[in-house]
Biopython code that builds the backbone (N, CA, C, O; Angstrom):
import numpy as np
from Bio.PDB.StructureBuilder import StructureBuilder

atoms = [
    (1, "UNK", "N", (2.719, -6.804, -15.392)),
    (1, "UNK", "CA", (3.113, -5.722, -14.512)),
    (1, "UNK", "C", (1.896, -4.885, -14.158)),
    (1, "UNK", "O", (0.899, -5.011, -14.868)),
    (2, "UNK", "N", (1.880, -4.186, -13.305)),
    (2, "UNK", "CA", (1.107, -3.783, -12.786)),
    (2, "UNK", "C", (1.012, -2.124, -11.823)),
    (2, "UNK", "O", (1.468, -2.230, -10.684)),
    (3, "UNK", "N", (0.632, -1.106, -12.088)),
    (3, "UNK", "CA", (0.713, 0.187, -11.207)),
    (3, "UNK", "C", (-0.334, 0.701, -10.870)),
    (3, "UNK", "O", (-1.432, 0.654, -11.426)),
    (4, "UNK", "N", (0.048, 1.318, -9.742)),
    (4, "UNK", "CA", (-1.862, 2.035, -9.409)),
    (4, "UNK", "C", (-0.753, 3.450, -8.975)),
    (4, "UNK", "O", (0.341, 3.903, -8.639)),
    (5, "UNK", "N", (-2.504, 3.639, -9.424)),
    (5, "UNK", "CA", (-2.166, 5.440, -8.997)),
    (5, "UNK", "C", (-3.705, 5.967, -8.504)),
    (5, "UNK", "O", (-4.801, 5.776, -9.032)),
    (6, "UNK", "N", (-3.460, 6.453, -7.696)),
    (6, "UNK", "CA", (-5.003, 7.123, -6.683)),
    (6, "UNK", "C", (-4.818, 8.514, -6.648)),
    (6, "UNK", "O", (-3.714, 8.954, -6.326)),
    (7, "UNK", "N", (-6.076, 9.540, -7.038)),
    (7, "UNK", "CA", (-5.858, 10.524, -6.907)),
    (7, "UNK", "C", (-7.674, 11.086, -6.207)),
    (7, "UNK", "O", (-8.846, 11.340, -6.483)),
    (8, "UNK", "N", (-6.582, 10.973, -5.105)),
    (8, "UNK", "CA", (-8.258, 11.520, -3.965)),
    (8, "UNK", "C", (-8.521, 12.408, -4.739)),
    (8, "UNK", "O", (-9.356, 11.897, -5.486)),
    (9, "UNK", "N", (-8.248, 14.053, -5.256)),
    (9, "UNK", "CA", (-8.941, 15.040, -6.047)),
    (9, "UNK", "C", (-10.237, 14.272, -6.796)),
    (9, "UNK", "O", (-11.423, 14.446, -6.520)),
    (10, "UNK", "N", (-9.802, 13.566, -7.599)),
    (10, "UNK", "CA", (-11.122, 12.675, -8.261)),
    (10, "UNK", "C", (-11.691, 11.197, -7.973)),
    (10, "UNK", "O", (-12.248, 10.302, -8.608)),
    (11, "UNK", "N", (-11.248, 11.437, -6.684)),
    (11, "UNK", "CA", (-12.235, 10.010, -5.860)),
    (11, "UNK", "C", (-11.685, 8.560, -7.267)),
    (11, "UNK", "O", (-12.519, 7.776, -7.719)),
    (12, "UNK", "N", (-10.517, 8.548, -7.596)),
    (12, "UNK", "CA", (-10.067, 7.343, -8.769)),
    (12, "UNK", "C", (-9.048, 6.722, -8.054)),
    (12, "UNK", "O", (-8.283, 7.114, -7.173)),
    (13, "UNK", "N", (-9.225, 5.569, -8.684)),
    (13, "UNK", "CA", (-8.158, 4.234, -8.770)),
    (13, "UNK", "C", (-7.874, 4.169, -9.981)),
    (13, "UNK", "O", (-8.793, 3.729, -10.671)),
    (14, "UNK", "N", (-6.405, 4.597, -10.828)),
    (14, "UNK", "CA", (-6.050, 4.209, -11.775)),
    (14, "UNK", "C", (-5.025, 2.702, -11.797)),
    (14, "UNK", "O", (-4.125, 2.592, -10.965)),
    (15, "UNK", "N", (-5.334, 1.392, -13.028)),
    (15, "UNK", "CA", (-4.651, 0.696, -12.595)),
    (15, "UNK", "C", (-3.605, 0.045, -14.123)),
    (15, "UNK", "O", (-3.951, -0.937, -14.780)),
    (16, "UNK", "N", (-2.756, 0.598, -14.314)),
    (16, "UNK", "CA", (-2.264, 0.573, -15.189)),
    (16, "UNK", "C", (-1.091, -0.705, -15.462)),
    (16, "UNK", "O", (0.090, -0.769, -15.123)),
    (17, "UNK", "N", (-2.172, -1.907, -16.405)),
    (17, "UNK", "CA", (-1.938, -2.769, -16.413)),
    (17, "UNK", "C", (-1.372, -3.105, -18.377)),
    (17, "UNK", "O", (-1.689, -2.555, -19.431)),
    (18, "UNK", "N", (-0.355, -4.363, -18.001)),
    (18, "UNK", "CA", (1.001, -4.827, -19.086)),
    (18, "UNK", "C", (0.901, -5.651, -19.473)),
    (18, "UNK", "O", (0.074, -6.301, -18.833)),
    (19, "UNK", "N", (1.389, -6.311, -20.502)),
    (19, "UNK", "CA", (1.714, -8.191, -20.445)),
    (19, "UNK", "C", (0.692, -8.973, -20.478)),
    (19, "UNK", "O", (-0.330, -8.543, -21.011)),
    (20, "UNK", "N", (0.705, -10.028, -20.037)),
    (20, "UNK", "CA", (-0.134, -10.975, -20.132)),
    (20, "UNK", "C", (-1.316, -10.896, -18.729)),
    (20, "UNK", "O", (-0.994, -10.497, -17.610)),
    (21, "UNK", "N", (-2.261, -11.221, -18.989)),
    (21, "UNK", "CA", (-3.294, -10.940, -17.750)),
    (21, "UNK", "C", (-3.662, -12.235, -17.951)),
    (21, "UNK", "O", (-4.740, -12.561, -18.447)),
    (22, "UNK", "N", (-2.421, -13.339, -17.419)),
    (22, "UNK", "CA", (-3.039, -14.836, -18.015)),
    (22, "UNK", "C", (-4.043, -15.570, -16.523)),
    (22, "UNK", "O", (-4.889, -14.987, -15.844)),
    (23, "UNK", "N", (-3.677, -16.623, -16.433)),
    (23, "UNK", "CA", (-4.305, -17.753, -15.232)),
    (23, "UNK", "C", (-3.196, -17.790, -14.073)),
    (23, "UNK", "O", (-3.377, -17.800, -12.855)),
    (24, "UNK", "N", (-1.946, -17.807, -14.830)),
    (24, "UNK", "CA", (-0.714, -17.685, -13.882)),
    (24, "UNK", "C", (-0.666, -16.361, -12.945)),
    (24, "UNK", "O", (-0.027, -16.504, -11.903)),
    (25, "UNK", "N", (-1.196, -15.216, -13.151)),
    (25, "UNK", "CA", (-1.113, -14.315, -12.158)),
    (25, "UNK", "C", (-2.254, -13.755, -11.789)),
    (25, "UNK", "O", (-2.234, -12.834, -10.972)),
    (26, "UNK", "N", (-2.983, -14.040, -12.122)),
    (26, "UNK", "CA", (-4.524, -14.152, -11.567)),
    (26, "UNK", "C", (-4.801, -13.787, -10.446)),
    (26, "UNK", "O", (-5.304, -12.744, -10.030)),
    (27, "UNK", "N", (-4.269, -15.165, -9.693)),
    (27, "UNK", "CA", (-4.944, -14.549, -8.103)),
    (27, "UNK", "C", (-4.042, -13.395, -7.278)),
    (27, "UNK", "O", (-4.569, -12.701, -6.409)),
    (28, "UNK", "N", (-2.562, -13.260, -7.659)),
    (28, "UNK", "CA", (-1.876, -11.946, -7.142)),
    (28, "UNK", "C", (-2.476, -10.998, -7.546)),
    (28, "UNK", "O", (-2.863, -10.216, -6.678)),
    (29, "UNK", "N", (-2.839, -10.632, -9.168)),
    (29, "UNK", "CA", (-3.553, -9.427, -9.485)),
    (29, "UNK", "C", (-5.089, -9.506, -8.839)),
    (29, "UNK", "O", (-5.282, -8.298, -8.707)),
    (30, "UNK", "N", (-5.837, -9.895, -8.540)),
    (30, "UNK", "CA", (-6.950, -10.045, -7.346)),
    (30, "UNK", "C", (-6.796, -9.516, -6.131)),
    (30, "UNK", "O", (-7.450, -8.691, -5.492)),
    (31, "UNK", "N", (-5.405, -10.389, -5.824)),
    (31, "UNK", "CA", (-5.225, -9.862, -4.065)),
    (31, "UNK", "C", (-5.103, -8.453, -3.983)),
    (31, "UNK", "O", (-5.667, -7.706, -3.184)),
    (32, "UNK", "N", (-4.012, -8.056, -5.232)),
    (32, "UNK", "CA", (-3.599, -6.745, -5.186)),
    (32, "UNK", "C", (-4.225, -5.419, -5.184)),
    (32, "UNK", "O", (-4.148, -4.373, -4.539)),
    (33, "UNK", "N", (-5.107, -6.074, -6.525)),
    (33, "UNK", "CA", (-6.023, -4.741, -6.648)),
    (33, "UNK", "C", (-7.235, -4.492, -5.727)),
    (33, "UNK", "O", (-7.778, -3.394, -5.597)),
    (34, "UNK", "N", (-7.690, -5.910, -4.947)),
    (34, "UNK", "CA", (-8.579, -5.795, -3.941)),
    (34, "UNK", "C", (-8.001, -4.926, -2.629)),
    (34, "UNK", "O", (-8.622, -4.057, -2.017)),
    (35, "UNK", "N", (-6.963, -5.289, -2.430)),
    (35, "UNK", "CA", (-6.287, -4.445, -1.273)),
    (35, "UNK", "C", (-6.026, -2.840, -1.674)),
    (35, "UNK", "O", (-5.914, -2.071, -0.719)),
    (36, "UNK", "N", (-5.937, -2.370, -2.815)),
    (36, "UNK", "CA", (-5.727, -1.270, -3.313)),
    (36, "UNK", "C", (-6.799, -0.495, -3.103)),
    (36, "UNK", "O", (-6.584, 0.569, -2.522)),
    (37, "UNK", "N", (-8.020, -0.773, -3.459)),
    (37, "UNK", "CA", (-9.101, -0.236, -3.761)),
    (37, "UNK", "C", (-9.383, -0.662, -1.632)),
    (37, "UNK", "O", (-9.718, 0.382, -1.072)),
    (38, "UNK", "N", (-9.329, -1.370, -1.044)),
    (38, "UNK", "CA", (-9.498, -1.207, 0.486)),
    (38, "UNK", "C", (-8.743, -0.151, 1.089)),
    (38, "UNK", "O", (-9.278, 0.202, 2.140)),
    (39, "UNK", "N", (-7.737, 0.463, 0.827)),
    (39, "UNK", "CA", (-6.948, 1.394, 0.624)),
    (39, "UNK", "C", (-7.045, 2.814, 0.461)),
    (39, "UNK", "O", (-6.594, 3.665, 1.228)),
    (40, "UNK", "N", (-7.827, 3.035, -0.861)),
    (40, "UNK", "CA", (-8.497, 4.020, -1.565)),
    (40, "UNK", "C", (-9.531, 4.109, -0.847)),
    (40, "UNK", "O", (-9.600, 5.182, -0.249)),
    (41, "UNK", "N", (-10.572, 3.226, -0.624)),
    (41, "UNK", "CA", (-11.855, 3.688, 0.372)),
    (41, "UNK", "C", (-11.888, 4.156, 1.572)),
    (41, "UNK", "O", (-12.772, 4.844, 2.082)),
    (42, "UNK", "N", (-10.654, 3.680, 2.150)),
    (42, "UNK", "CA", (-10.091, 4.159, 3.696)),
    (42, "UNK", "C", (-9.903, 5.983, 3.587)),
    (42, "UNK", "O", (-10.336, 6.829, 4.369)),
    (43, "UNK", "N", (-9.026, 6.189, 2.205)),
    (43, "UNK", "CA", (-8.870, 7.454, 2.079)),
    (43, "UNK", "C", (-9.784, 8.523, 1.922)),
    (43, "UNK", "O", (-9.629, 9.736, 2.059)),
    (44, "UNK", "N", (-10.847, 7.784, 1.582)),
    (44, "UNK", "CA", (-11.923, 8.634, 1.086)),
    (44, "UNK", "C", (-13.604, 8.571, 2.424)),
    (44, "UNK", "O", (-14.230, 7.704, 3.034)),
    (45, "UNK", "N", (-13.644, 10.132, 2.247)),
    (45, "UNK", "CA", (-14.534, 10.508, 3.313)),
    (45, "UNK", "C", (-15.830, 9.577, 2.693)),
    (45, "UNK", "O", (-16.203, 8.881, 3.638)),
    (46, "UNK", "N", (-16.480, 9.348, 1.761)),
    (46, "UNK", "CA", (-17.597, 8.894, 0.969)),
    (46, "UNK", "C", (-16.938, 7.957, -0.241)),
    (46, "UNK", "O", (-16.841, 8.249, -1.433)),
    (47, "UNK", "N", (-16.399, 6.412, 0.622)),
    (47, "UNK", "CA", (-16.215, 5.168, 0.356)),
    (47, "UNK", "C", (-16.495, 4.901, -1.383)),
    (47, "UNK", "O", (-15.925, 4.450, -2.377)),
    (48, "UNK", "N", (-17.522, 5.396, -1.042)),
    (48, "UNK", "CA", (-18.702, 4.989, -2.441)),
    (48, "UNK", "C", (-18.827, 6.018, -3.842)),
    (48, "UNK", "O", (-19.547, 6.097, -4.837)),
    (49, "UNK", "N", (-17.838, 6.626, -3.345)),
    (49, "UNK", "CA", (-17.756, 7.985, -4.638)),
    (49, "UNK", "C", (-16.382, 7.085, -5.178)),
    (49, "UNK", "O", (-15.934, 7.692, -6.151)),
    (50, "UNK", "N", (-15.591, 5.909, -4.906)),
    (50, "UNK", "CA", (-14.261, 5.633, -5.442)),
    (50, "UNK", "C", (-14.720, 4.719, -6.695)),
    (50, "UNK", "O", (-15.384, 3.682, -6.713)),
    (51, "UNK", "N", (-13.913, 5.749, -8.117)),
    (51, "UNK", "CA", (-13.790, 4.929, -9.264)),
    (51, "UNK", "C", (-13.021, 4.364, -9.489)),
    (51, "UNK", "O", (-11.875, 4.592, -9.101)),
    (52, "UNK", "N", (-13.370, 3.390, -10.218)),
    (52, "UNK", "CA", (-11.891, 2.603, -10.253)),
    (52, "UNK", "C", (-11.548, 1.859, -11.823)),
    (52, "UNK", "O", (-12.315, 0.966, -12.182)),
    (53, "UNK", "N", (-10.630, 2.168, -12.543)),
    (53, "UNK", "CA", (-10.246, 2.175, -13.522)),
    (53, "UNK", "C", (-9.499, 1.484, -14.390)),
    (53, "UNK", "O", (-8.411, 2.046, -14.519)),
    (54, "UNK", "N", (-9.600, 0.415, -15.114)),
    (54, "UNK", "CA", (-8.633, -0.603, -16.060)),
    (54, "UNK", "C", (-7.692, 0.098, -17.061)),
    (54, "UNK", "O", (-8.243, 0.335, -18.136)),
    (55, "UNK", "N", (-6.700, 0.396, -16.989)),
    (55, "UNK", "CA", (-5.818, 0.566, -18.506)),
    (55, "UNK", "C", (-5.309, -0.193, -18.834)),
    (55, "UNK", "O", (-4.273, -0.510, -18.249)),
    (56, "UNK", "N", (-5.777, -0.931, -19.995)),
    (56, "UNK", "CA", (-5.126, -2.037, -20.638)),
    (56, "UNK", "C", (-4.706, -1.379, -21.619)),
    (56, "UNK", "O", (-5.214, -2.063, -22.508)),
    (57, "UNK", "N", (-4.006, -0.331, -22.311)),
    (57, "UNK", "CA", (-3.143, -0.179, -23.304)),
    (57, "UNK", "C", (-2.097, -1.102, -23.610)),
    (57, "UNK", "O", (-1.917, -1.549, -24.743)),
    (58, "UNK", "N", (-1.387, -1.398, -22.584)),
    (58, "UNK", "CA", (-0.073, -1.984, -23.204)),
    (58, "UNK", "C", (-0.586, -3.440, -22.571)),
    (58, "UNK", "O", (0.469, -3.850, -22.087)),
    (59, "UNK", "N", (-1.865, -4.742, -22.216)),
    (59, "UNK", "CA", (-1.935, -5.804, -22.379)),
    (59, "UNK", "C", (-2.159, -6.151, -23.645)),
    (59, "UNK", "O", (-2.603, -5.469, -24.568)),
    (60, "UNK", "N", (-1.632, -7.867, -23.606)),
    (60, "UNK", "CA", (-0.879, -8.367, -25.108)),
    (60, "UNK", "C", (-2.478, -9.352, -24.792)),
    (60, "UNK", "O", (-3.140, -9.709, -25.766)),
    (61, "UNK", "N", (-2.840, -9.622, -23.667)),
    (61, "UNK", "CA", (-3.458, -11.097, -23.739)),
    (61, "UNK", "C", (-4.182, -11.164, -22.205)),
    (61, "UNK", "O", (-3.669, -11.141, -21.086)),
    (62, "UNK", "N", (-5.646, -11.260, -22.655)),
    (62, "UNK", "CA", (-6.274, -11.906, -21.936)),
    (62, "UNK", "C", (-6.904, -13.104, -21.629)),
    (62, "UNK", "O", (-7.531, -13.539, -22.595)),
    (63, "UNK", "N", (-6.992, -14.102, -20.190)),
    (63, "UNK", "CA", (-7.748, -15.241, -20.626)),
    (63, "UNK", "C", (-8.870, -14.900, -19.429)),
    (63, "UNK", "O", (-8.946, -13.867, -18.764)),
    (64, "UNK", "N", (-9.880, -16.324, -19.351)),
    (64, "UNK", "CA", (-10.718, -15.834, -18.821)),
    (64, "UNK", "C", (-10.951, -15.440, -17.100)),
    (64, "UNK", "O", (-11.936, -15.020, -16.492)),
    (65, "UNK", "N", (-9.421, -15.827, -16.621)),
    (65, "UNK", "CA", (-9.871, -15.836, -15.608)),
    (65, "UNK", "C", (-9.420, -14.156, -14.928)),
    (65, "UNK", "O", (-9.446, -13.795, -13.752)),
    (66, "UNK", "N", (-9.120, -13.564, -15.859)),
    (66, "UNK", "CA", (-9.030, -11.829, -15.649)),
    (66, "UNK", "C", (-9.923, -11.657, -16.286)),
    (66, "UNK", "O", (-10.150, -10.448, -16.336)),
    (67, "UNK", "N", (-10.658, -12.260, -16.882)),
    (67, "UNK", "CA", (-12.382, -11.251, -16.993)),
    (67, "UNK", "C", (-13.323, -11.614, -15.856)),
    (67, "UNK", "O", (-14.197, -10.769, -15.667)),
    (68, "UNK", "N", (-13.348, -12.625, -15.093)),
    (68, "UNK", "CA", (-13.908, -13.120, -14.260)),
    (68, "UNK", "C", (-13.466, -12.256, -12.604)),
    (68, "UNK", "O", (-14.108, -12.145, -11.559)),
    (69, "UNK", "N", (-12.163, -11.796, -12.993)),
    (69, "UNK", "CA", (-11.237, -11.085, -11.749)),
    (69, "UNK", "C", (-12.164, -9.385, -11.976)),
    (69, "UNK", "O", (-12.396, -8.631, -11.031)),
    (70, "UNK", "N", (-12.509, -9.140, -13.239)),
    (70, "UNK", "CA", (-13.238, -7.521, -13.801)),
    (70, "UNK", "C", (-14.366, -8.024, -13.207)),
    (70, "UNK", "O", (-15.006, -7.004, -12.949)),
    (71, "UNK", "N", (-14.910, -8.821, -12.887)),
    (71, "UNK", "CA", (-16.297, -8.715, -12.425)),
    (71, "UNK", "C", (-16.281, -8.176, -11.049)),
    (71, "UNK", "O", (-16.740, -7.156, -10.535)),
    (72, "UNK", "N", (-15.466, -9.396, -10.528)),
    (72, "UNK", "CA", (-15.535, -10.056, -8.926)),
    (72, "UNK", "C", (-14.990, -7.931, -8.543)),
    (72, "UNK", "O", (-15.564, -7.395, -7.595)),
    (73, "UNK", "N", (-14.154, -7.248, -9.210)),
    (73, "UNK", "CA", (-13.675, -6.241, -9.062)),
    (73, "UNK", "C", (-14.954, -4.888, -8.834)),
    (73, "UNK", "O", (-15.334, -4.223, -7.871)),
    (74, "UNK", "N", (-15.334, -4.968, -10.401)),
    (74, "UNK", "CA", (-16.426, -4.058, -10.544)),
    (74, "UNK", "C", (-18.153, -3.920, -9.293)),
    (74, "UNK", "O", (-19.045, -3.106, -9.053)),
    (75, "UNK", "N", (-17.598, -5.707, -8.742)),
    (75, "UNK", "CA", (-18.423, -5.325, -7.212)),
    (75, "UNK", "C", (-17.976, -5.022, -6.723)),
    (75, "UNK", "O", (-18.719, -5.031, -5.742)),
    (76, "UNK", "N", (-17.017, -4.565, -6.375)),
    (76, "UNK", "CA", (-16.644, -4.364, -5.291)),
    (76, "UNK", "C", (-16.904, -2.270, -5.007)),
    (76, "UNK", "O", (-16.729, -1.654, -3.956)),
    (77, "UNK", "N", (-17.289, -1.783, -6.193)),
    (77, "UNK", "CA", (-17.664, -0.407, -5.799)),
    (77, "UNK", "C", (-19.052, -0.517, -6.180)),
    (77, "UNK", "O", (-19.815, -1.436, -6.478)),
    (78, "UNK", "N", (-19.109, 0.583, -6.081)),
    (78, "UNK", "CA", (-20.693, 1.117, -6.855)),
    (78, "UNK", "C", (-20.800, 0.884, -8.229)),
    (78, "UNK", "O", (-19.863, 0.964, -9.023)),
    (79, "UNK", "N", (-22.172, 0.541, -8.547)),
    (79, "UNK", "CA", (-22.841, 0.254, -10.526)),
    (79, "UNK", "C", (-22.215, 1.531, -11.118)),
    (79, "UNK", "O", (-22.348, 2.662, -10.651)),
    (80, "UNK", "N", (-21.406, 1.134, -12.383)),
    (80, "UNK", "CA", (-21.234, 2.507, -12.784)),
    (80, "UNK", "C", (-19.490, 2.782, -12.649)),
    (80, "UNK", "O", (-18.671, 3.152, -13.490)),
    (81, "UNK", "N", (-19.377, 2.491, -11.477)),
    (81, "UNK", "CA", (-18.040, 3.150, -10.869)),
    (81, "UNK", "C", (-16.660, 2.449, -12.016)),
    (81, "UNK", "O", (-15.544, 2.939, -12.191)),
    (82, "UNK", "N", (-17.048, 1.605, -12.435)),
    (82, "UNK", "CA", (-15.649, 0.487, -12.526)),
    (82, "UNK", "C", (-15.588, 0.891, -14.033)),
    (82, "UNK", "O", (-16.633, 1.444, -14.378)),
    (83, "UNK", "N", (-14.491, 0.752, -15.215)),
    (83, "UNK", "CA", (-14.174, 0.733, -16.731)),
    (83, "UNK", "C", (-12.843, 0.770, -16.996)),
    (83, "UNK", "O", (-11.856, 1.332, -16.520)),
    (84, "UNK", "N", (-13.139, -0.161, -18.097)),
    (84, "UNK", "CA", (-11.788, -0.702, -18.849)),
    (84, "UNK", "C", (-11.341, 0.794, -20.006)),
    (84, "UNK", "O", (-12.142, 1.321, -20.778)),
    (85, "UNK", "N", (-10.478, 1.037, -19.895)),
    (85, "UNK", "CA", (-10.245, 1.682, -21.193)),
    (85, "UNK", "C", (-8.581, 1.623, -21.704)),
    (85, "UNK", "O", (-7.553, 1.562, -21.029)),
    (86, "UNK", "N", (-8.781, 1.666, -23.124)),
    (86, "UNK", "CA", (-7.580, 1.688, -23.737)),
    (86, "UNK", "C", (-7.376, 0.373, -24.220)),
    (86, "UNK", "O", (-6.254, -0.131, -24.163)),
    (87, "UNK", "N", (-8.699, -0.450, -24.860)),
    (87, "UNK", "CA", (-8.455, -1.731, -25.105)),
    (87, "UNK", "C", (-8.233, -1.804, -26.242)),
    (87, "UNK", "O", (-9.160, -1.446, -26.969)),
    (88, "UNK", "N", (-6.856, -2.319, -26.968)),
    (88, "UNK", "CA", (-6.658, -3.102, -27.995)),
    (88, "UNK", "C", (-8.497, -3.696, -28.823)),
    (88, "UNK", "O", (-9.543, -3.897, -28.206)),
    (89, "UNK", "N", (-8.302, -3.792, -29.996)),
    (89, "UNK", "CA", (-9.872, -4.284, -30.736)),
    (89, "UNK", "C", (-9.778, -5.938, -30.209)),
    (89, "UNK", "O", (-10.741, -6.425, -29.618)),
    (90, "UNK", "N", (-8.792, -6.581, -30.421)),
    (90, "UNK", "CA", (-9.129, -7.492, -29.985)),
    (90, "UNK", "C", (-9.293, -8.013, -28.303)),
    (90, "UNK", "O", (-9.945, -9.017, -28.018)),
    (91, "UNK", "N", (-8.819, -7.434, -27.597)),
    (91, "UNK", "CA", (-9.386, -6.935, -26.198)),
    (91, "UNK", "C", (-10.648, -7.080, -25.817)),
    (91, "UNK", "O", (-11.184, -7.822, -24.995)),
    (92, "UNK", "N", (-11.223, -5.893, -26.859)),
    (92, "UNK", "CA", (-12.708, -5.558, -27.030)),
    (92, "UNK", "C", (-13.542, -6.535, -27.419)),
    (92, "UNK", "O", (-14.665, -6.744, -26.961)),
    (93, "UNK", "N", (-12.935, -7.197, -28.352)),
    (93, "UNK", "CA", (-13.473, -8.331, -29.077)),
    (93, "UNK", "C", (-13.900, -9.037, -27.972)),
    (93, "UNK", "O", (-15.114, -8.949, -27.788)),
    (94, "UNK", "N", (-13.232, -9.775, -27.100)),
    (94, "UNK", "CA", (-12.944, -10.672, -25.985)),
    (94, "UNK", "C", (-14.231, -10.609, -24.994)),
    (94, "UNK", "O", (-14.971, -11.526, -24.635)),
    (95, "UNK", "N", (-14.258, -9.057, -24.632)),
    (95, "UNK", "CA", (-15.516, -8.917, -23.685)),
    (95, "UNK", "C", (-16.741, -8.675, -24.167)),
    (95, "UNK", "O", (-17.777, -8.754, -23.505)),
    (96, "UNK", "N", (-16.631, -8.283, -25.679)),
    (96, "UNK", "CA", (-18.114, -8.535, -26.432)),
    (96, "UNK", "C", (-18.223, -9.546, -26.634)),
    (96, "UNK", "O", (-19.404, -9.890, -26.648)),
    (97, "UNK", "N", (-17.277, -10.590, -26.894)),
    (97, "UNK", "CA", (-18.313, -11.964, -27.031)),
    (97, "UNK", "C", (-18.303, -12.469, -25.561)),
    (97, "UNK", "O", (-18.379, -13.696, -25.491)),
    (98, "UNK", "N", (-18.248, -12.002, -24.703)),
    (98, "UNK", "CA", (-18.581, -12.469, -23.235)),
    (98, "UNK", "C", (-19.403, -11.888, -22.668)),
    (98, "UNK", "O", (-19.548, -11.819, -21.448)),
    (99, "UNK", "N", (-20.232, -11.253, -23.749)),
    (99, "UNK", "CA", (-21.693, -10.479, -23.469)),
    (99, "UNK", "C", (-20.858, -9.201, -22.211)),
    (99, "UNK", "O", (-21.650, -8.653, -21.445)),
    (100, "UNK", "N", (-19.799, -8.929, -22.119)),
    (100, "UNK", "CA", (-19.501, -7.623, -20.712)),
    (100, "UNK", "C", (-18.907, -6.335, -21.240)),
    (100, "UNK", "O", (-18.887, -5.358, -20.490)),
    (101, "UNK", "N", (-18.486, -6.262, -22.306)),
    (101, "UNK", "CA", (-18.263, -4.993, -22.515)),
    (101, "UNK", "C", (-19.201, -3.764, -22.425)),
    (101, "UNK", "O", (-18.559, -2.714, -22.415)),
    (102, "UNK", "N", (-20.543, -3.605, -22.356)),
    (102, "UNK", "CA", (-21.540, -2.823, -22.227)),
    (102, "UNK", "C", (-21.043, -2.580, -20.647)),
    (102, "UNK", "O", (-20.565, -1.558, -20.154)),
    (103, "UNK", "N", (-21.381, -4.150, -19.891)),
    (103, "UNK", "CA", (-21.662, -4.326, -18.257)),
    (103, "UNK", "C", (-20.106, -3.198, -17.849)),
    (103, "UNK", "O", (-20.336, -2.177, -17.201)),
    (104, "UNK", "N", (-18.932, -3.439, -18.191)),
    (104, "UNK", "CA", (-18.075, -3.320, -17.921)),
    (104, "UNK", "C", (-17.455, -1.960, -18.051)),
    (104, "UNK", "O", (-16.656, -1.399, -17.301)),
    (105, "UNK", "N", (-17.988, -1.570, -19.138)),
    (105, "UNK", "CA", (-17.698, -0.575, -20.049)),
    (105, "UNK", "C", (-16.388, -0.388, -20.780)),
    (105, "UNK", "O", (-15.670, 0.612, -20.770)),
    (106, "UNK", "N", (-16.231, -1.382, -21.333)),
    (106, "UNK", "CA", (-14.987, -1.638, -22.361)),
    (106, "UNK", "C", (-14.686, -0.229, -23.040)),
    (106, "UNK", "O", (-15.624, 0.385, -23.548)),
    (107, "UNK", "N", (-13.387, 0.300, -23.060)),
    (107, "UNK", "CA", (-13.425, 1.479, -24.398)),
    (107, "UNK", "C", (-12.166, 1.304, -25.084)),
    (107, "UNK", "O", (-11.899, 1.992, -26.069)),
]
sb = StructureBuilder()
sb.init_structure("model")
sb.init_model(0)
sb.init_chain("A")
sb.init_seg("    ")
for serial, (resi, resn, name, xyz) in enumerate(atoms, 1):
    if name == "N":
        sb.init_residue(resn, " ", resi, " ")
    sb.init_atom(name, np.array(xyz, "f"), 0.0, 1.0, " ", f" {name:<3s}", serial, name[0])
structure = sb.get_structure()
C-alpha cells in the first residue's frame, strides 16, 4: 500500500509506504511515485527545493528491485534531497550491505 502526502509549506513529498515492496509491484510503485513527485515539482515555484521522503515503518520486506526503484527515485531530485526513514534494522541491514544506506540515507 501506498500514500503520499505533499506539503508545499516544506517543499516535501511524504511517501508512506506498507507490506511487501516485492518484484510484483515494482513497476506500479515507480510509475506512481514518479508521477507524484512530477506533480509536486509542478507545484512548486523552485522545482529543485522538492524533498522527497521514504517511510518504511510499517514495510515487512524488501527485494531488490525496490532498492534499485530508491535509486532510479533519488535522481530524480537534487543530491541530498531524497531519505528513507523509519527502517526496521533489518531494512537497514539490506541497504548497508548494498553499500546505499549512507548514499540514500537510511534511518
Amino acid at each position: 500500500m501506498m500514500e503520499f502526502n505533499f506539503s508545499k509549506p516544506e517543499n516535501k513529498l511524504v511517501c508512506l509506504l506498507s507490506g511487501r515492496m516485492g518484484t510484483e509491484n515494482n513497476e506500479d510503485f515507480l510509475s506512481r511515485v514518479t508521477e507524484k513527485i512530477s506533480e509536486s515539482k509542478e507545484a512548486l515555484s523552485n522545482p529543485a527545493s522538492l524533498k522527497v521522503c521514504f517511510d518504511v515503518k510499517d514495510v515487512t520486506y524488501i527485494a531488490s528491485s525496490f532498492i534499485r526503484s530508491c535509486i532510479v527515485i533519488s535522481r530524480l531530485v537534487e543530491e541530498g534531497r531524497f531519505n528513507i526513514t523509519s527502517a526496521s534494522p533489518v531494512i537497514k541491514k539490506t541497504f548497508k550491505i548494498a553499500g546505499l544506506d549512507e548514499l540514500l540515507k537510511v534511518k
